[in-house]
MDAnalysis code that builds the backbone (N, CA, C; Angstrom):
import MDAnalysis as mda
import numpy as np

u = mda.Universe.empty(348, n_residues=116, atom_resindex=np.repeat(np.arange(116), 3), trajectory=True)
u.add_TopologyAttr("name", ["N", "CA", "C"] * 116)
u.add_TopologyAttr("resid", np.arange(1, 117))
u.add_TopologyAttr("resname", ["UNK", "UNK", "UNK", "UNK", "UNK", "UNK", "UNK", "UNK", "UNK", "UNK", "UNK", "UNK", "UNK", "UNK", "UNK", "UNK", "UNK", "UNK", "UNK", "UNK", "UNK", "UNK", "UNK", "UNK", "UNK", "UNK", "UNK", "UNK", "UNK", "UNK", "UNK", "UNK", "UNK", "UNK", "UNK", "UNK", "UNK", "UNK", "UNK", "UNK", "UNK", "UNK", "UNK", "UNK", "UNK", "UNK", "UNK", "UNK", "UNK", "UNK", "UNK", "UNK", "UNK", "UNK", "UNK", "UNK", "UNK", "UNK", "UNK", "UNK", "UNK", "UNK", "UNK", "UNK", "UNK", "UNK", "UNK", "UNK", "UNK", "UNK", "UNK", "UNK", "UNK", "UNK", "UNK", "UNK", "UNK", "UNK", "UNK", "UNK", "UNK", "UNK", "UNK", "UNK", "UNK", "UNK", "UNK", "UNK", "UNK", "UNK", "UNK", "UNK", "UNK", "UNK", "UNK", "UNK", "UNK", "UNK", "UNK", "UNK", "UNK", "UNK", "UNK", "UNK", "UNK", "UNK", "UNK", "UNK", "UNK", "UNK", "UNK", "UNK", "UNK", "UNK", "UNK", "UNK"])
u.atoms.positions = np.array([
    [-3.709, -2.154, -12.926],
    [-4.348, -2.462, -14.170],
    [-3.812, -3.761, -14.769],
    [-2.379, -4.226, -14.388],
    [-2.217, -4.854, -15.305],
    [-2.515, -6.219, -14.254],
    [-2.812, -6.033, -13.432],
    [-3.269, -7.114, -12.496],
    [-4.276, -7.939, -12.807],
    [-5.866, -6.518, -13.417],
    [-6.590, -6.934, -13.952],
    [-7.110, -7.518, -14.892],
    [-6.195, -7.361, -16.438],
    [-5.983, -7.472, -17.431],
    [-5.737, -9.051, -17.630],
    [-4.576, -8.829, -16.499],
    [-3.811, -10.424, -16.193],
    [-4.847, -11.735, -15.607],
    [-5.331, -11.013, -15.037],
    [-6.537, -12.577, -14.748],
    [-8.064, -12.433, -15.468],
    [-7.830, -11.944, -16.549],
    [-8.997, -11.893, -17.460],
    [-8.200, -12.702, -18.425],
    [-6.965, -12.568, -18.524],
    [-6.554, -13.916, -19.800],
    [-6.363, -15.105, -19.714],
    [-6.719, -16.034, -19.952],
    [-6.014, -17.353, -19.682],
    [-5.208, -18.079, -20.764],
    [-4.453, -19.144, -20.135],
    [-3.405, -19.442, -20.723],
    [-4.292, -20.234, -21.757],
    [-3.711, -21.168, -23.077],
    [-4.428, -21.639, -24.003],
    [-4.263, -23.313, -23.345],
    [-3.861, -23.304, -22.225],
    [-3.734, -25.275, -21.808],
    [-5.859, -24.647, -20.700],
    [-5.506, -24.100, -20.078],
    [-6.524, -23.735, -19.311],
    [-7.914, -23.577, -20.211],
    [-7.669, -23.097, -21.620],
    [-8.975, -22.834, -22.458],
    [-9.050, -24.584, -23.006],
    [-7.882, -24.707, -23.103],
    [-7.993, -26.471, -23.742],
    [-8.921, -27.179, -22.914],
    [-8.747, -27.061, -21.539],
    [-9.118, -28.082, -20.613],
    [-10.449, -27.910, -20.603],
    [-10.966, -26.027, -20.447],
    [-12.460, -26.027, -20.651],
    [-12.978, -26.431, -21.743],
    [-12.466, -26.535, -22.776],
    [-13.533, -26.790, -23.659],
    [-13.387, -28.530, -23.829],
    [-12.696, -29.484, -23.163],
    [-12.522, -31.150, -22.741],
    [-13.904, -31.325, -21.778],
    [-14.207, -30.059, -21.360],
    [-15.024, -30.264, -20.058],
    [-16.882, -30.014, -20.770],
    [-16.482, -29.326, -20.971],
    [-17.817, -28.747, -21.713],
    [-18.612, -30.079, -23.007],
    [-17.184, -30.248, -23.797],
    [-16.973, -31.201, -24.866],
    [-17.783, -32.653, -23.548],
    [-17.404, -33.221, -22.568],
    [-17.540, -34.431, -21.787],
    [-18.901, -34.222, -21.301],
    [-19.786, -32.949, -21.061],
    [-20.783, -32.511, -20.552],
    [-21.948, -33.200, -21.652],
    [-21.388, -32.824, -22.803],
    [-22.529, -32.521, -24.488],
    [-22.417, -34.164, -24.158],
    [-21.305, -34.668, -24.320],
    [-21.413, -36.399, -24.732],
    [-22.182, -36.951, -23.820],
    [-22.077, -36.568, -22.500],
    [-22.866, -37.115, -21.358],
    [-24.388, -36.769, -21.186],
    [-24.647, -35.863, -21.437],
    [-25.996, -35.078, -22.057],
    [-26.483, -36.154, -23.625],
    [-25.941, -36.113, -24.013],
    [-26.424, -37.017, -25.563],
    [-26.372, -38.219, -25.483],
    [-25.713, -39.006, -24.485],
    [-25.501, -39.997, -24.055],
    [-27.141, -40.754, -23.318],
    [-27.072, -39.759, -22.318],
    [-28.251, -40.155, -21.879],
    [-29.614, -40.242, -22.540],
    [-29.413, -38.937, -23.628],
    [-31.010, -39.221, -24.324],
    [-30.970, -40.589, -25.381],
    [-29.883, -40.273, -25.868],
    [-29.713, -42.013, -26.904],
    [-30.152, -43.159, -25.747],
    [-29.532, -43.264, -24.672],
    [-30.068, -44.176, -23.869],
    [-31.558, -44.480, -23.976],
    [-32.713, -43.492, -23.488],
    [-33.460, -42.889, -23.213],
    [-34.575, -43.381, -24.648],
    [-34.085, -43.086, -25.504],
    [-34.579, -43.262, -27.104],
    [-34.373, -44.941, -26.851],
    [-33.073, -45.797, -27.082],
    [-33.648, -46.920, -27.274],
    [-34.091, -47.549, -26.243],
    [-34.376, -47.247, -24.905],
    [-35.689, -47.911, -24.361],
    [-36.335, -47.716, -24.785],
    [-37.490, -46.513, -25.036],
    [-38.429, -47.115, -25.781],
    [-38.547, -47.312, -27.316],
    [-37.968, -47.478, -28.152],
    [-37.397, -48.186, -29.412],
    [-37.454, -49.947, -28.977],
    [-36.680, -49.853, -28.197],
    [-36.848, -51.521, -27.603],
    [-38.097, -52.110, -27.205],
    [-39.339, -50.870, -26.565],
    [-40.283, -51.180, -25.462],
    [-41.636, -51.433, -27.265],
    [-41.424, -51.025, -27.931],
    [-42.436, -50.595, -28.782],
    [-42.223, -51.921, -29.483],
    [-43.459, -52.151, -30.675],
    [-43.770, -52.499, -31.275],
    [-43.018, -53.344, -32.471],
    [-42.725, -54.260, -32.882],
    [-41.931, -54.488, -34.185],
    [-42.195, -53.590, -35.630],
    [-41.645, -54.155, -36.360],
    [-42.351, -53.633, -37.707],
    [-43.917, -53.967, -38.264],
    [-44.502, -53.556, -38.738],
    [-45.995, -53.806, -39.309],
    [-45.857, -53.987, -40.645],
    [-46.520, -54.537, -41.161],
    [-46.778, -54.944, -42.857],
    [-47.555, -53.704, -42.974],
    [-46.976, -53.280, -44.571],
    [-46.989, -52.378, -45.243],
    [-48.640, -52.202, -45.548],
    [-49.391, -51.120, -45.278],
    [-51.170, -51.202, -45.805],
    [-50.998, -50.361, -47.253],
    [-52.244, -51.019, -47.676],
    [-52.517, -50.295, -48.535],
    [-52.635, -49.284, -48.803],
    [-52.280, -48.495, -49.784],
    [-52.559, -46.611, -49.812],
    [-54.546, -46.968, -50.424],
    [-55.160, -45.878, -49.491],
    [-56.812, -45.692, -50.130],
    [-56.663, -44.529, -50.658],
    [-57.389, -44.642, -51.900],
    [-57.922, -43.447, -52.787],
    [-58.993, -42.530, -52.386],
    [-58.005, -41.636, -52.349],
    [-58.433, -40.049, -51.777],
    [-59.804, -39.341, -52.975],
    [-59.336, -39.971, -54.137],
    [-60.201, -39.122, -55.224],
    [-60.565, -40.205, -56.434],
    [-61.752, -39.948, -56.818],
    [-62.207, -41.029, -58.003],
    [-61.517, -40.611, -58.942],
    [-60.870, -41.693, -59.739],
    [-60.096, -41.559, -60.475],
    [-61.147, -41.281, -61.906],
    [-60.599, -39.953, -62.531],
    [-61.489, -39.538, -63.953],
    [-60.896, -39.902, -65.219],
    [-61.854, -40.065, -66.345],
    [-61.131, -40.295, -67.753],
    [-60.354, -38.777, -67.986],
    [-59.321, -38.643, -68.833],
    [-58.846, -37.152, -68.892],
    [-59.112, -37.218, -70.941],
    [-59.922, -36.164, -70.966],
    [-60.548, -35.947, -72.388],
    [-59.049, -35.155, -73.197],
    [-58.292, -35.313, -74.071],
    [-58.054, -34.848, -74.931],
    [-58.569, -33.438, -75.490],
    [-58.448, -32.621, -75.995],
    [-59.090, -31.471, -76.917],
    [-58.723, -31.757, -78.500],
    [-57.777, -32.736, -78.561],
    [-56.950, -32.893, -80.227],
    [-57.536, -34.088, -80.084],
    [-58.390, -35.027, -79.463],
    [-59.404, -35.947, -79.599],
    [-60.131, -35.893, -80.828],
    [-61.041, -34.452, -80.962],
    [-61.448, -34.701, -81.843],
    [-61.163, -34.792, -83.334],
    [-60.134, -33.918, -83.594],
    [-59.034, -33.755, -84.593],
    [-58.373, -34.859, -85.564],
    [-59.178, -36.460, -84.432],
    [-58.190, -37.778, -85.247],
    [-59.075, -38.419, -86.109],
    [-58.574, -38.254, -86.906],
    [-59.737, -39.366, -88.416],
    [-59.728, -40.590, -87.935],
    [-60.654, -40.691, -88.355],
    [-60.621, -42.701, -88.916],
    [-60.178, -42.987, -89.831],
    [-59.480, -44.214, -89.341],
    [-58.587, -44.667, -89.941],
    [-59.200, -45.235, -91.682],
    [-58.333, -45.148, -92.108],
    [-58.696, -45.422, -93.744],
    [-58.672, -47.056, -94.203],
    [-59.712, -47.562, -94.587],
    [-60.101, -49.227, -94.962],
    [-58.700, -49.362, -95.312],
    [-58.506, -50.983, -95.522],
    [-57.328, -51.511, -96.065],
    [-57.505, -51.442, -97.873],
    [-56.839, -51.264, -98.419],
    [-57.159, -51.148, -100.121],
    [-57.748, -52.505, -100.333],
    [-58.632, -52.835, -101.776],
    [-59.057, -53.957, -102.025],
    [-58.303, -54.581, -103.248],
    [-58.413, -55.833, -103.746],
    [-57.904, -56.255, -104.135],
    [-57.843, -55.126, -105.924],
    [-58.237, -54.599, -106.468],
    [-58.742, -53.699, -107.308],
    [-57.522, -53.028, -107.272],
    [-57.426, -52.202, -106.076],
    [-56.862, -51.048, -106.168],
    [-55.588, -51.206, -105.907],
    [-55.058, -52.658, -105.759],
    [-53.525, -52.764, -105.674],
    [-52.719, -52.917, -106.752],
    [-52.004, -52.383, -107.008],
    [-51.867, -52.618, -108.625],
    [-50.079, -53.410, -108.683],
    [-50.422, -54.307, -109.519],
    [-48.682, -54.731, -109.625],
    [-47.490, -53.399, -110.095],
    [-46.617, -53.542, -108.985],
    [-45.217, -53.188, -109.054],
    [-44.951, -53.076, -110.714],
    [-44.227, -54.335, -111.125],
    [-43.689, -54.164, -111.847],
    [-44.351, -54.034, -113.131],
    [-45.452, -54.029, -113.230],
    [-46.259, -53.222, -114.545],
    [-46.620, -52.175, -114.760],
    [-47.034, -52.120, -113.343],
    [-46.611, -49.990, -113.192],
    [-45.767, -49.318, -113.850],
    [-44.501, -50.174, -113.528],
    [-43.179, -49.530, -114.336],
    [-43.286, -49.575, -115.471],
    [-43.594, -50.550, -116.188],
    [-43.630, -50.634, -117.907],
    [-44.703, -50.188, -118.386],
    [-45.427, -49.689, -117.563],
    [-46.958, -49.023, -118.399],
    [-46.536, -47.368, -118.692],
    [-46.848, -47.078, -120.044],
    [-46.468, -45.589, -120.267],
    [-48.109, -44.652, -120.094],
    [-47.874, -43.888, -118.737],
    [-48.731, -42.991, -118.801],
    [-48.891, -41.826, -119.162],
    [-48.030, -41.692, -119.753],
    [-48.145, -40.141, -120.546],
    [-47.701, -38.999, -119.678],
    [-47.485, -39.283, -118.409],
    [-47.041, -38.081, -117.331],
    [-45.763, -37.796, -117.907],
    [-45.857, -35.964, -117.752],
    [-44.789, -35.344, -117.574],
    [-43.997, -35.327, -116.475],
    [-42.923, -34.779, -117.099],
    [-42.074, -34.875, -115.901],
    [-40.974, -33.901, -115.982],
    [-41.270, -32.274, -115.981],
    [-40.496, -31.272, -116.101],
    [-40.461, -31.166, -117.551],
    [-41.478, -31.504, -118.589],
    [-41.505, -31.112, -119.645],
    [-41.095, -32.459, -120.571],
    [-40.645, -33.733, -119.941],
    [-40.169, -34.564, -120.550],
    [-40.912, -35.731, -120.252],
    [-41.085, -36.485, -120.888],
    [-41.622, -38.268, -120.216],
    [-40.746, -38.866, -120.056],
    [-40.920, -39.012, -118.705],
    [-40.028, -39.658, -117.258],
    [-39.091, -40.454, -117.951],
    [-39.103, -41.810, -118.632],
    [-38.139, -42.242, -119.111],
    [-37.354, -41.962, -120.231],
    [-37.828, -40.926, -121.018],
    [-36.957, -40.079, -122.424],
    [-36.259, -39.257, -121.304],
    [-36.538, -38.421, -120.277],
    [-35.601, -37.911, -119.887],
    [-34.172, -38.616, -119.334],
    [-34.382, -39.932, -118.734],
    [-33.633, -40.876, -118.002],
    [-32.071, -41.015, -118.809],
    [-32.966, -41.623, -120.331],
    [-32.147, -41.965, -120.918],
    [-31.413, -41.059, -121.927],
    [-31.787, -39.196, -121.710],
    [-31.256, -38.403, -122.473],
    [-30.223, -38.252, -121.548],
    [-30.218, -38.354, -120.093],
    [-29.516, -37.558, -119.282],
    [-28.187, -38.774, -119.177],
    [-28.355, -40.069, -119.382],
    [-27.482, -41.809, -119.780],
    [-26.445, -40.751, -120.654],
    [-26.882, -40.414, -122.219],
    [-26.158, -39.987, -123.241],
    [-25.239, -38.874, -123.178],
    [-26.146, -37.729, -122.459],
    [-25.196, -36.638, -122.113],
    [-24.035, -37.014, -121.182],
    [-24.394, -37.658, -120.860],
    [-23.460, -37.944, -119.479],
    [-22.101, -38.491, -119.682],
    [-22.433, -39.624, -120.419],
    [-21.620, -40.734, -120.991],
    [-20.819, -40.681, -122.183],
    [-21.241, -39.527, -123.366],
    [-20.786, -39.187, -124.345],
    [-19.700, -38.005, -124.906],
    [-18.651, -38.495, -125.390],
    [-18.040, -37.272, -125.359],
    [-18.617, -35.717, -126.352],
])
């Protein structure tokens, strides 16, 4: 038995060597097809200029649904309706403003503020 045992194992220089062998087989095997490849790589054609891509499909408008949803745009104001800045300010319109006119409140809130 142990005869048998004994030449079913091999030493690890003997597994080294097979797999150097096997390893020299693959390179020589791959060797040849790389060969093989650039002949004809070599035998063929150069490069070609790039073609055009053709359109597979007519190109469509794509409709919106919130299309219709957009106003028109609003005229530019006319000369009428622009009113000067700074007369705006000094014109008293009578608007409230939390119960007060805008500038009586301004200047109640100056006094409280400021006064002991």
């Amino acid at each position: 038995m142990k005869s048998a045992a004994a030449s079913q194992i091999k030493p690890a220089e003997e597994r080294e060597l097979e797999k150097v062998a096997f390893y020299r087989k693959e390179l020589a095997r791959k060797r040849k097809i790389a060969e093989e490849s650039c002949k004809i790589a070599l035998a063929g054609k150069g490069p070609t200029a790039p073609v055009a891509p053709k359109h597979m499909t007519k190109p469509e408008e794509f409709k919106f649904e919130t299309d219709a949803r957009i106003k028109a745009p609003h005229p530019p104001p006319t000369v009428e309706e622009v009113k000067d800045f700074a007369s705006c300010l000094r014109s008293d319109t009578g608007k409230q403003v939390g119960g007060i006119v805008g500038m009586e409140c301004f200047f109640e809130f100056v006094q409280k503020r400021y006064t002991c």
